[in-house]
BAVONU-752716 format. One record per residue (C-alpha): residue number from 1; residue in three letters; x, y, z. Coordinates in steps of 0.001 Angstrom, whole numbers. Layout:
BEGIN
    i   aa       px       py       pz
  NUM  ALA        X        Y        Z
...
REM end
This chain:
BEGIN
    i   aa       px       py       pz
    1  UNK    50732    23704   -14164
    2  UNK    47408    23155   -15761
    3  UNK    43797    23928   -14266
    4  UNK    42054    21265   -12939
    5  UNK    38066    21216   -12657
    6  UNK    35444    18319   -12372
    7  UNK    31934    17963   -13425
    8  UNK    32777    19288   -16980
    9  UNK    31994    17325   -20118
   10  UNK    32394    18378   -23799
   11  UNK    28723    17883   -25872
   12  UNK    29010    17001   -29536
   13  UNK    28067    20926   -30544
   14  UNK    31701    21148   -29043
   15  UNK    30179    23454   -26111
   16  UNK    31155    22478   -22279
   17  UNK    28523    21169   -19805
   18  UNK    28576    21103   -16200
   19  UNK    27452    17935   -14339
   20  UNK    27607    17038   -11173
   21  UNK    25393    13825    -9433
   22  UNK    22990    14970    -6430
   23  UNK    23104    12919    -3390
   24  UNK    21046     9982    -3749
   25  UNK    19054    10408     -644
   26  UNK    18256    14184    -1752
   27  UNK    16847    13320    -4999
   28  UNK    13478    12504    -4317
   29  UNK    13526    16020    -2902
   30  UNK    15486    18182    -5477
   31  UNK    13230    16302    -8115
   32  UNK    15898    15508   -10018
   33  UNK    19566    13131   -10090
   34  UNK    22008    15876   -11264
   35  UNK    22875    19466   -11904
   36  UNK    23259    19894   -15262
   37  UNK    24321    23235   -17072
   38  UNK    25383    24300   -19903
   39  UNK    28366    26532   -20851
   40  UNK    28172    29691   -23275
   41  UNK    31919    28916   -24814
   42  UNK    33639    25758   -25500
   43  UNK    37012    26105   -24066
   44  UNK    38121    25827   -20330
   45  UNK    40821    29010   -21079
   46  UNK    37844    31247   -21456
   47  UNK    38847    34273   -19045
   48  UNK    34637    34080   -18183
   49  UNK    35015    30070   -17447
   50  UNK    36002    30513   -13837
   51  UNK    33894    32682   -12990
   52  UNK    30744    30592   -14489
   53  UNK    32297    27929   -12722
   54  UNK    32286    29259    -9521
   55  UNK    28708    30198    -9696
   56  UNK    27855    26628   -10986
   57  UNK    29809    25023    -7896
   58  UNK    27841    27665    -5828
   59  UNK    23715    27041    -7504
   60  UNK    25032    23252    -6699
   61  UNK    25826    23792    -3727
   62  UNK    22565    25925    -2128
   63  UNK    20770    23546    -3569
   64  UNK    21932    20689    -2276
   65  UNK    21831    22682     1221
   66  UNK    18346    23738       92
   67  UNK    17152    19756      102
   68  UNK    19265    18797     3443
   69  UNK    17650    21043     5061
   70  UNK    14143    19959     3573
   71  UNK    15359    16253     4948
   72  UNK    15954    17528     7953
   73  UNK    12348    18920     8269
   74  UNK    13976    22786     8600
   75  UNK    11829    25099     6733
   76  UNK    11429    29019     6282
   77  UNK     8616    30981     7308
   78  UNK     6655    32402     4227
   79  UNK     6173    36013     5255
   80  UNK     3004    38558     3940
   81  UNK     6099    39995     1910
   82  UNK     7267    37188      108
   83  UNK     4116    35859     -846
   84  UNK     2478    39200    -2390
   85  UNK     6280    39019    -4228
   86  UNK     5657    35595    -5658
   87  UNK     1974    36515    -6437
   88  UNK     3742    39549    -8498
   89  UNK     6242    38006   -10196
   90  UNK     3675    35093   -11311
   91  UNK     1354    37746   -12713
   92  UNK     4391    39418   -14415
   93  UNK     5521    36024   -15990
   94  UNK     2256    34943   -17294
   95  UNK     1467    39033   -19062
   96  UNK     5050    38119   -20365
   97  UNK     3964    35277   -22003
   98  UNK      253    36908   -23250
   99  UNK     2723    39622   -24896
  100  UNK     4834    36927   -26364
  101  UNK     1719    35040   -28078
  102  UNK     -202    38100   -28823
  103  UNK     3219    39247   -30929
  104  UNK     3756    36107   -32698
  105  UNK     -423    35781   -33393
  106  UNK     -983    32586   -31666
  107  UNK    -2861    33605   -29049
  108  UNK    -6711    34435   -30262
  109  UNK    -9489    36898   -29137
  110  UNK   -11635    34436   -28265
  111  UNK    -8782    32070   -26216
  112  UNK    -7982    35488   -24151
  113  UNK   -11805    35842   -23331
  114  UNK   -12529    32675   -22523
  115  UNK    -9722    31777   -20491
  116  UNK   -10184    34763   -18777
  117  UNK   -13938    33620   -17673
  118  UNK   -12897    30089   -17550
  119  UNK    -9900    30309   -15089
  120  UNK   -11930    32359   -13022
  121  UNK   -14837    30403   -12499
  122  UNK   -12366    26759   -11649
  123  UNK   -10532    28904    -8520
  124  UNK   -13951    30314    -7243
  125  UNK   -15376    26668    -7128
  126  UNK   -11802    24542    -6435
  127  UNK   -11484    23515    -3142
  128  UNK    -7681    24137    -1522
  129  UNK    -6266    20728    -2267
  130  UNK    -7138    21421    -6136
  131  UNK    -5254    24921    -5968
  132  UNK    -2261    23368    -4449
  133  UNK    -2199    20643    -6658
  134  UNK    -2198    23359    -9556
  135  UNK      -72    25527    -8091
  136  UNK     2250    23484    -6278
  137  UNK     4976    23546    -8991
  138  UNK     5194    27251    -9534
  139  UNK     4815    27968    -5260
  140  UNK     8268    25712    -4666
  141  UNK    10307    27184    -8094
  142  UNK     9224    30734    -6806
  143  UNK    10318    29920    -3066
  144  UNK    13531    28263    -4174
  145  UNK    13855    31421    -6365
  146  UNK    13538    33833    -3290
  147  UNK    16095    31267    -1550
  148  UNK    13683    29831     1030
  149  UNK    12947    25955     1753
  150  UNK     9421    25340     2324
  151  UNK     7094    23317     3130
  152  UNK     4624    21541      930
  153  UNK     2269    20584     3811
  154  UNK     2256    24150     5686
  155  UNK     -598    26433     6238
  156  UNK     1386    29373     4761
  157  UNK     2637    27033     1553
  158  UNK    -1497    26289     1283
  159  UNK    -1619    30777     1168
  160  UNK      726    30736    -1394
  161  UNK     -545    28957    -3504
  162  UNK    -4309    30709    -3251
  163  UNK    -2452    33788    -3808
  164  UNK     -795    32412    -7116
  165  UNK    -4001    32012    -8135
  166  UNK    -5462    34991    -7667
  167  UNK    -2710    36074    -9472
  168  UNK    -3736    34289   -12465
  169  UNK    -7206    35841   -12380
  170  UNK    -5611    39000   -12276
  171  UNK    -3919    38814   -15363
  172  UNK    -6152    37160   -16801
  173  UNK    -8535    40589   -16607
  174  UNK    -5625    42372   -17216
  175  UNK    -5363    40200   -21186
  176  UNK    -9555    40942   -20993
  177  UNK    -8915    44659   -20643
  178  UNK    -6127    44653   -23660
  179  UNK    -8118    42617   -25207
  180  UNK   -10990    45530   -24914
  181  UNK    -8392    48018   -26070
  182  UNK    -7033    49264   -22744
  183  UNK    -3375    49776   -22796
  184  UNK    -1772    47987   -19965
  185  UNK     2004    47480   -20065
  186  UNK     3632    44739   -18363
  187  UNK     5947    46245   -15159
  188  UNK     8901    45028   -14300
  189  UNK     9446    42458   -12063
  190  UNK    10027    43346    -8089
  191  UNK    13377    42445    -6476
  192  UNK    13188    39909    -3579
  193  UNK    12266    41642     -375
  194  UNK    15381    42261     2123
  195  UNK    12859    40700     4956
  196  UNK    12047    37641     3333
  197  UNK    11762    35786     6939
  198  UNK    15120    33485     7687
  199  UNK    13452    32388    11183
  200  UNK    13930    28669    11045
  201  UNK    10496    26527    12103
  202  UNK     9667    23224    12343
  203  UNK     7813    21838    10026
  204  UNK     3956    21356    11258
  205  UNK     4635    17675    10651
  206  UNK     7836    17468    11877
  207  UNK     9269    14026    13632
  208  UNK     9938    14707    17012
  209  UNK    12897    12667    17846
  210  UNK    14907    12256    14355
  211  UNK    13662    14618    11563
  212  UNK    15826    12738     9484
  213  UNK    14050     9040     9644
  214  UNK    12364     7909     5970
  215  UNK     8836     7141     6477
  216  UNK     9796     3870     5467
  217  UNK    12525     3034     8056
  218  UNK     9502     4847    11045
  219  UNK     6789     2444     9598
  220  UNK     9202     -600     9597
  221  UNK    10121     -215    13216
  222  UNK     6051      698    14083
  223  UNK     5607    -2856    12236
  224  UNK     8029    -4984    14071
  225  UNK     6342    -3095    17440
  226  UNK     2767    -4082    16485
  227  UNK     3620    -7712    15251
  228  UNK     1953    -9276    17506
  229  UNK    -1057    -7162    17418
  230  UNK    -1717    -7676    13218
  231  UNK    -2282   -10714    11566
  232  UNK      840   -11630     9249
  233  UNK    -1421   -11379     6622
  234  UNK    -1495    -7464     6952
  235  UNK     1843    -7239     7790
  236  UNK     2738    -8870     4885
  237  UNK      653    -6436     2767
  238  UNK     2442    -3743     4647
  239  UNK     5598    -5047     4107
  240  UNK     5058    -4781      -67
  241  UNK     3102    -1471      157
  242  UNK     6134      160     1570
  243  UNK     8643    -2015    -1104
  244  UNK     6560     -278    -3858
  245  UNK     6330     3361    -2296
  246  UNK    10145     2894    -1805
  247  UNK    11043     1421    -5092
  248  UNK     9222     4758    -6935
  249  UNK     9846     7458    -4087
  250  UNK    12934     6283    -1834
  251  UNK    12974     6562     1833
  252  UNK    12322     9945     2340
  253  UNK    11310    12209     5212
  254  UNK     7648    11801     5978
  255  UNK     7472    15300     5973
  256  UNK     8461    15248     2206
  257  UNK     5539    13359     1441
  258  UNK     2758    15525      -72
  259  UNK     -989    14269    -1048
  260  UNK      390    15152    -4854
  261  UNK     2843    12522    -4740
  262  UNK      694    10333    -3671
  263  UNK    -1769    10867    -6336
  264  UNK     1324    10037    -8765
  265  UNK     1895     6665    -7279
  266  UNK    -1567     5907    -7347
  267  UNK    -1601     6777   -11229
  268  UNK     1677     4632   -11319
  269  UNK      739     1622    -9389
  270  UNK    -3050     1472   -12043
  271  UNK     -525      989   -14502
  272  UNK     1840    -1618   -12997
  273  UNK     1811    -4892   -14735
  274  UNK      636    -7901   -12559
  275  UNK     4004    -9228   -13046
  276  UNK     5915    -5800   -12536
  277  UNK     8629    -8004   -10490
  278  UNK     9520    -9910   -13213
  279  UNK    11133    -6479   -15175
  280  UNK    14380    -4575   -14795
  281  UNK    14886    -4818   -11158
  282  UNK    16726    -1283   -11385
  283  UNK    14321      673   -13410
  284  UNK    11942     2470   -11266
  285  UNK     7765     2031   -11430
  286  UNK     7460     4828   -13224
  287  UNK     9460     3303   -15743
  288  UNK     7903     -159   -15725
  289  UNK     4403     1126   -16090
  290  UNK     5371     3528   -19081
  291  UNK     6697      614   -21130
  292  UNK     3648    -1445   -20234
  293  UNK      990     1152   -20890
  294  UNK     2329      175   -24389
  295  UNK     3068    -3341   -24229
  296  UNK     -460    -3549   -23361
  297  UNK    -1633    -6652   -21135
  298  UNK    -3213    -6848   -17338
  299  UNK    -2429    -4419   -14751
  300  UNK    -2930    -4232   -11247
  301  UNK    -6356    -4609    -9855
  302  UNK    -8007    -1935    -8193
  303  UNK    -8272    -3603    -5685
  304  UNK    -4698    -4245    -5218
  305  UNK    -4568     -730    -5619
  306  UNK    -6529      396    -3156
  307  UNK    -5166    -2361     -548
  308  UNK    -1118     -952    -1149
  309  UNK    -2941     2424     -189
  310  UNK    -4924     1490     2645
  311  UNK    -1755      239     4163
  312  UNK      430     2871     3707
  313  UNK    -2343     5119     5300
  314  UNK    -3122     2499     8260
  315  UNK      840     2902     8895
  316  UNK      916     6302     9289
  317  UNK    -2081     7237    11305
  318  UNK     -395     4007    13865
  319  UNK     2656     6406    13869
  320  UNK      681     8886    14701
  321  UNK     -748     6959    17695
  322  UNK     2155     5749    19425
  323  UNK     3838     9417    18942
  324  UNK     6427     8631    15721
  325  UNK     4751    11115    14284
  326  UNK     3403    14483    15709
  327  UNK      192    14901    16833
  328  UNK    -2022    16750    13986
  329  UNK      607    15546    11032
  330  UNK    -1703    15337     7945
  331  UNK    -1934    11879     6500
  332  UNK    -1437    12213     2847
  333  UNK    -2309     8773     1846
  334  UNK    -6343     9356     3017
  335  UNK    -8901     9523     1729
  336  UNK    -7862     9780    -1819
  337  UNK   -10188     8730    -4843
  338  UNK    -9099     5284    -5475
  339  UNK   -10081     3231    -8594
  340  UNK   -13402     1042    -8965
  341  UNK   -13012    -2391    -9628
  342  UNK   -16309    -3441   -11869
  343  UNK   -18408    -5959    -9841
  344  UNK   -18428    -9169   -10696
  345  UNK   -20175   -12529    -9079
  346  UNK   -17474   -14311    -8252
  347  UNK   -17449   -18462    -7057
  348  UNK   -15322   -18596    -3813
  349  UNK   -16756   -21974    -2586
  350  UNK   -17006   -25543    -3338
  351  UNK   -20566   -26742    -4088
  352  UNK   -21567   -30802    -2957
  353  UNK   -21107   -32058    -5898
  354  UNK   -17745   -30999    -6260
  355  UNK   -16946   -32076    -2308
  356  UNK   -18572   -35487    -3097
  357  UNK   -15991   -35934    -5680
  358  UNK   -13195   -34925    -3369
  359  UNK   -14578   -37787     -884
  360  UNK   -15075   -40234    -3655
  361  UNK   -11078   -39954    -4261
  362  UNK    -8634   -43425    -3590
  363  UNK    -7662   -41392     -357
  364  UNK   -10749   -41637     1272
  365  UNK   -12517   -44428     -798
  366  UNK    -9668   -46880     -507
  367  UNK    -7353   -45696     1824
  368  UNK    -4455   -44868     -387
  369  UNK    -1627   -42407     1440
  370  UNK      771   -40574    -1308
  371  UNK     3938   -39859      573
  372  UNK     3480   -35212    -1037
  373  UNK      -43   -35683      782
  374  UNK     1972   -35412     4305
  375  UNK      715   -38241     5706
  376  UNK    -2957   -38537     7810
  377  UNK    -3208   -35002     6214
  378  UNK    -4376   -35575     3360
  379  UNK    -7571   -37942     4809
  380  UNK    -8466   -35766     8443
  381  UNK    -7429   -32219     6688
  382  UNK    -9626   -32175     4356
  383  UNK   -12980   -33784     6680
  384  UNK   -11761   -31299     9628
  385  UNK   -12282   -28605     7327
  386  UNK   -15540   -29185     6192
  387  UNK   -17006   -30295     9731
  388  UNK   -15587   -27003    11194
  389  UNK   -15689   -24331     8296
  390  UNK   -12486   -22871    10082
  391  UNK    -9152   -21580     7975
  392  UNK    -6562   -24098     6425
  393  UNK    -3851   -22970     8602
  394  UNK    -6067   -23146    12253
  395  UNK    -6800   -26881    11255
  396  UNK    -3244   -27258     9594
  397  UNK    -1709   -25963    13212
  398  UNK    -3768   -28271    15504
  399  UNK    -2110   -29945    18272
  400  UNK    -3339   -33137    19614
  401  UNK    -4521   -31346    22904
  402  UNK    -6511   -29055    21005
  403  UNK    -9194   -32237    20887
  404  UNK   -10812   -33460    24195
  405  UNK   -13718   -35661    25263
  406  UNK   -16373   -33704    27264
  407  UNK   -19222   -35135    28262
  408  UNK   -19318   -38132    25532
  409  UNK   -18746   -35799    22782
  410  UNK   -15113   -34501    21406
  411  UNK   -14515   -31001    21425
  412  UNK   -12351   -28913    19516
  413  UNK   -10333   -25845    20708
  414  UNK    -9166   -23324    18072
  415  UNK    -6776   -20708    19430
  416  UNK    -3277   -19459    19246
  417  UNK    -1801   -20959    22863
  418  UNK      413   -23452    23177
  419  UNK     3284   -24191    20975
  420  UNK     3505   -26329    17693
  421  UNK     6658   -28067    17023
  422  UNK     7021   -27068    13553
  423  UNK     5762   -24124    13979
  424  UNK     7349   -20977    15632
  425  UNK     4254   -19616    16887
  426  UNK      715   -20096    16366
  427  UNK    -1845   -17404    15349
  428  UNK    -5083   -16537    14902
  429  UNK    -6783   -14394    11890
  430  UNK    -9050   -12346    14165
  431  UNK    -6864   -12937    17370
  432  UNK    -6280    -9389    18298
  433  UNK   -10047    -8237    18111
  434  UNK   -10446   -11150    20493
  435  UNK   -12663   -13095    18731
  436  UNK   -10340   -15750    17027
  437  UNK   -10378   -18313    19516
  438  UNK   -13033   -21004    19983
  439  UNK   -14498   -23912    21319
  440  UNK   -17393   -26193    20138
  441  UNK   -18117   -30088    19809
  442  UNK   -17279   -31663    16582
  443  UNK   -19974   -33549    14396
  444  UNK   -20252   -36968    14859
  445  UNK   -19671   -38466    11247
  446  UNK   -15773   -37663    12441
  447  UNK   -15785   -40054    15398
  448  UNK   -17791   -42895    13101
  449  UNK   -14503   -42129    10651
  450  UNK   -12092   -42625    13291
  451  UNK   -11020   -39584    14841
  452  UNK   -10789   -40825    18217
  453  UNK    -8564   -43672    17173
  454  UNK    -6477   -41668    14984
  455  UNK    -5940   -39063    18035
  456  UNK    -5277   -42013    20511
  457  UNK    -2463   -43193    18077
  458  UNK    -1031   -39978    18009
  459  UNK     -258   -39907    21857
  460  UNK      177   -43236    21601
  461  UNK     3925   -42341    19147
  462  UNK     4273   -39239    21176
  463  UNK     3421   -37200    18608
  464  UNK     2048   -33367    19663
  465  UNK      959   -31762    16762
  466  UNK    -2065   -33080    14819
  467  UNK     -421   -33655    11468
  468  UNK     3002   -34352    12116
  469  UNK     4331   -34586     8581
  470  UNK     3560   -30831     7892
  471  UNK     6078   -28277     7936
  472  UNK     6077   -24599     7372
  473  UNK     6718   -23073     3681
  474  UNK     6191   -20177     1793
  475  UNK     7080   -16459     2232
  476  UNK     4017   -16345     5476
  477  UNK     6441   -19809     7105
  478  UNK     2601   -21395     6584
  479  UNK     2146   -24742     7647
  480  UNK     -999   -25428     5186
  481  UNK     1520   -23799     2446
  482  UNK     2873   -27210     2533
  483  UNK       54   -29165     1806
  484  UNK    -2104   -27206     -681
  485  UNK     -382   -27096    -3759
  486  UNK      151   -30946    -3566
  487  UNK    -3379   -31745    -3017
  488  UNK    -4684   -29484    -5682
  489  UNK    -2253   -31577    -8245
  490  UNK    -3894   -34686    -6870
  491  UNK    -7150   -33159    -7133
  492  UNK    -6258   -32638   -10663
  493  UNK    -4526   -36017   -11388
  494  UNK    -8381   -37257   -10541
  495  UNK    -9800   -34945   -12628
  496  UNK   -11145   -32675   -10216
  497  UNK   -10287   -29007   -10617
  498  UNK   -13232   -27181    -8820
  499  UNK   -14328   -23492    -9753
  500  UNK   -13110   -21848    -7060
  501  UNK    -9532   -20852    -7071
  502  UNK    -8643   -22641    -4047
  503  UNK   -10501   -25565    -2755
  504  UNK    -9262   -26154     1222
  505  UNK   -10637   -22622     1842
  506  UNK   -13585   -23658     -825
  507  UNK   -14882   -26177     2521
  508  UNK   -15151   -22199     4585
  509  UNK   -17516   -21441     1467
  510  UNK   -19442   -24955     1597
  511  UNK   -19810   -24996     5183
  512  UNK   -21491   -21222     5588
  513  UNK   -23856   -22282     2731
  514  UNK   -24843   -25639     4691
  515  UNK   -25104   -23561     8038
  516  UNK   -27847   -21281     6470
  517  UNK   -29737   -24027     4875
  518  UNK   -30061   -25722     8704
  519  UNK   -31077   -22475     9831
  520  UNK   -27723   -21749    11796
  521  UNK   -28288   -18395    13653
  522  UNK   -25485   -15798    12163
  523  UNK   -23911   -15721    15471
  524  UNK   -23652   -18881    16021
  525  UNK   -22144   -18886    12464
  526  UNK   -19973   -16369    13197
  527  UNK   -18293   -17526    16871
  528  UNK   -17782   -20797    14696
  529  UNK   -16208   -19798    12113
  530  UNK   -13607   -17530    14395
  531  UNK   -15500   -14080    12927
  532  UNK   -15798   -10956    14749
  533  UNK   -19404   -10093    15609
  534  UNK   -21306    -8267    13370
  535  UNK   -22369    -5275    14432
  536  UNK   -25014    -5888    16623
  537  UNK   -24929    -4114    19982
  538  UNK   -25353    -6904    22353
  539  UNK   -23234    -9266    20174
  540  UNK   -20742    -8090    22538
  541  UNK   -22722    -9599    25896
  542  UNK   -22166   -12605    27518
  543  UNK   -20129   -15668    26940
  544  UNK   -20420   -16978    23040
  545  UNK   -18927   -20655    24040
  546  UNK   -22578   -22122    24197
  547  UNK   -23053   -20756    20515
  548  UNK   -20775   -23923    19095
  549  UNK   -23574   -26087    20237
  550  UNK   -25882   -24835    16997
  551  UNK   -23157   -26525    14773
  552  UNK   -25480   -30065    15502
  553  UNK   -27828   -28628    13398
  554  UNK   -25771   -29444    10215
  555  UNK   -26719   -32803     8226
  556  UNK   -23803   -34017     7007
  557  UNK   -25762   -36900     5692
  558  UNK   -24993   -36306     1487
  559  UNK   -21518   -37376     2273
  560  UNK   -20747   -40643      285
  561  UNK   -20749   -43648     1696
  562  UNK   -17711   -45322      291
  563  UNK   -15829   -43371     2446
  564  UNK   -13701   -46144     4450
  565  UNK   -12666   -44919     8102
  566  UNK    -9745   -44312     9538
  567  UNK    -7207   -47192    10428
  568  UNK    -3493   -47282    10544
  569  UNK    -2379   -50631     8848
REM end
């Protein structure tokens, strides 16, 4: 019967190869997706094929125990012994090499003597995050090579690497004092010491309940447990920080995770195209922003840069609060040197010219209702933003109770209670600083424009929310989604296609401007507008209701007269 053996392939030199896949989850770690070697004969009836084979199956095999135990957040002690061996044997490689180039002459006099001074002076002034980054390479081949699993983020790995260095300085005099005439021979290289240390140690940023977890499966489940404390808005940015970290890096172990990998999604994600989604959904970043560094044509901004970052960092120090993560784990995604965006002055608001326009439309001029405009939307929307300055969705996710007569004026509440029927929960930007919600009188050019009579036929049809015809869209399940991209189209269709990007948020701009031109206080401004105080130390004191009263003080006068209140025919 004939011998059977996988992982063998024939190349075209005729020669055998071994190959054999790594685990996909172990990749990331092993740094590569399979074991490849290469045979010294071409025939499987070699008598030295099994035995090659054998020790093939058996490098595959440490290895891959090598990286499950890495997952698993197991690691070996670095003993004094082992390190002043690595620190040996990396001197001894790199006088190798000096022989080597001195022998074949392309190494010079003047190289030797000024790498000598050169390397020298960079580890006397790097700090210990530059040596590791250096050294990190060499550290983890010579650890693997004394059969230890380490670990990146460790104290003793940190050693290690220092030691590597000095290592280089030392040979380094050693070329200077050849170079001077000295005869120095290179010595052989030491075995592996018999005490390299075995005893097994968790990792100083081990997880304490599964060492197993991916950081990106721990920060999901911290997400879902802080929804209601974050704004979707940032859990939305979470949500596609961690799609792009897992996309380049997979879910591994957080303590996997070093501040050098990091720094090599950071290079990757300056290079993404804006519309990286759009490529080969199975290539990987790296891949997409190599072949667009040469297509040319606009990356990511740094600030979309930085913002992916931030998040990924914000996630992990929240593990780190609520104990996914053990206390003292070093957060490898801070305070790294993150790409400048160049300043530039950019419009955000509408100016009154351009909201006189808006007002001078058929909507409002001759009471015209186009069925995309959802209804009273597109008239009260629009005038509810720019008498309150408060977000699209807050106004878009009024319910009719959230208006009340007090003492002959109309007040309006802002916050997140109460439900919305097409809506499966209201929320607030600045809701869990506590400052989101908020109550003040509304200007009076609303009530002369029917508000009151539009709110009275609301309850009147037993409607509850404010704009009835709305209904959620989009990726956030907005109810404003619905409504903006029509409006801009008839904004357009009118000839009206303000500077700023997007014009229902422009009225936030318009109305700040206003405030500060009647002399608004900045507090005042800022309980209005549903801001957190600034940072003030008695912005904190007191109640801030009576602060909606300073919103009289805005002349709403410029608005055009054609505009024809409210009436439902």
């Amino acid at each position: 019967m004939g011998m059977v053996v996988r992982y063998i392939a024939k190349l075209k030199t005729g020669r055998l190869q071994f190959r054999r896949a790594y685990p996909k989850r172990l990749q990331p770690l092993i740094g590569a997706s399979e074991f490849v070697r290469t045979f010294g004969f071409a025939k499987p009836t070699d008598p030295a094929f099994m035995e090659r084979y054998s020790d093939l199956m058996a490098e595959y095999d440490r290895i891959v125990g090598m990286a499950k135990r890495a997952s698993a957040g197991e690691y070996d002690e670095l003993s004094h012994e082992v390190v002043e061996w690595a620190a040996e044997v990396f001197k001894i490689e790199w006088l190798r090499d000096n022989d080597a180039a001195r022998a074949d002459g392309t190494l010079s006099d003047e190289k030797i003597e000024a790498d000598s001074i050169g390397f020298s002076d960079y580890v006397e002034d790097a700090s210990s995050n530059e040596i590791i980054r250096h050294f990190r390479d060499d550290a983890l081949r010579l650890a693997t090579q004394a059969g230890l699993v380490v670990d990146p983020a460790s104290t003793s790995f940190a050693h290690l690497c220092r030691r590597l260095a000095e290592a280089r300085c030392e040979a380094a005099s050693i070329a200077q004092a050849r170079l001077n005439g000295a005869i120095v021979p290179t010595p052989l290289a030491p075995s592996v010491p018999e005490e390299a240390s075995r005893g097994l140690r968790q990792s100083e940023a081990r997880l304490g309940a599964s060492p197993a977890i991916g950081f990106v499966t721990l920060a999901r489940e911290e997400a879902q447990r802080v929804t209601k404390e974050r704004g979707e808005s940032t859990l939305q940015a979470l949500r596609a920080a961690l799609q792009l970290w897992e996309r380049e890096n997979g879910d591994i172990p957080p303590t996997a995770i070093t501040r050098l990998m990091v720094t090599e999604f950071i290079d990757v994600l300056r290079l993404l195209p804006k519309q990286w989604k759009k490529a080969n959904s199975k290539a990987s970043l790296s891949a997409i922003a190599a072949k667009a560094k040469v297509a040319g044509g606009p990356t990511l901004a740094a600030k979309t840069v930085a913002q992916h970052v931030g998040s990924l960092s914000a996630i992990w120090n929240r593990m780190l609060s609520s104990g996914r993560l053990p206390e003292g784990a070093s957060n490898p995604f801070a305070k790294h040197s993150l790409p400048k965006q160049a300043k530039r002055k950019a419009v955000k608001g509408l100016t009154r010219d351009e909201a006189i326009a808006i007002f001078q439309t058929p909507v409002f001029r001759d009471g015209e209702r186009p069925r995309n405009l959802r209804g009273e939307a597109g008239y009260f929307l629009p005038l509810l933003l720019l008498a309150t300055g408060a977000r699209p969705e807050e106004i878009a996710q009024l319910v009719v109770d959230d208006l009340r007569f007090h003492d002959g004026r109309m007040w309006l509440e802002i916050s997140a209670n109460g439900d919305h029927p097409h809506e499966a929960s209201r929320r607030l930007k600045t809701e869990a600083s506590g400052h989101g919600a908020r109550r003040f009188p509304l200007p009076q050019f609303l009530i002369r424009l029917g508000l009151s009579d539009y709110i009275d036929w609301l309850k009147a049809h037993g409607e509850v929310a404010l704009f009835p015809s709305l209904r959620t869209k989009g990726k956030r399940d907005l109810l404003f989604d619905s409504f903006t991209a029509p409006w801009r189209d008839y904004l357009k269709s009118h000839g009206i296609e303000p500077i700023c990007r997007q014009p229902a948020r422009g009225f936030r701009h318009l109305w700040t401007t206003e405030a500060r031109k009647a002399h608004v206080p900045q507090d005042a401004q800022e309980y209005i507008q549903g801001h957190a105080p600034s940072g003030r130390m008695n912005a904190v004191y007191g109640d801030r209701e009576p602060l909606g009263l300073e919103i009289d003080k805005l002349d709403f006068a410029w608005l055009p007269e054609s505009i024809m209140p409210w009436s439902k025919a």
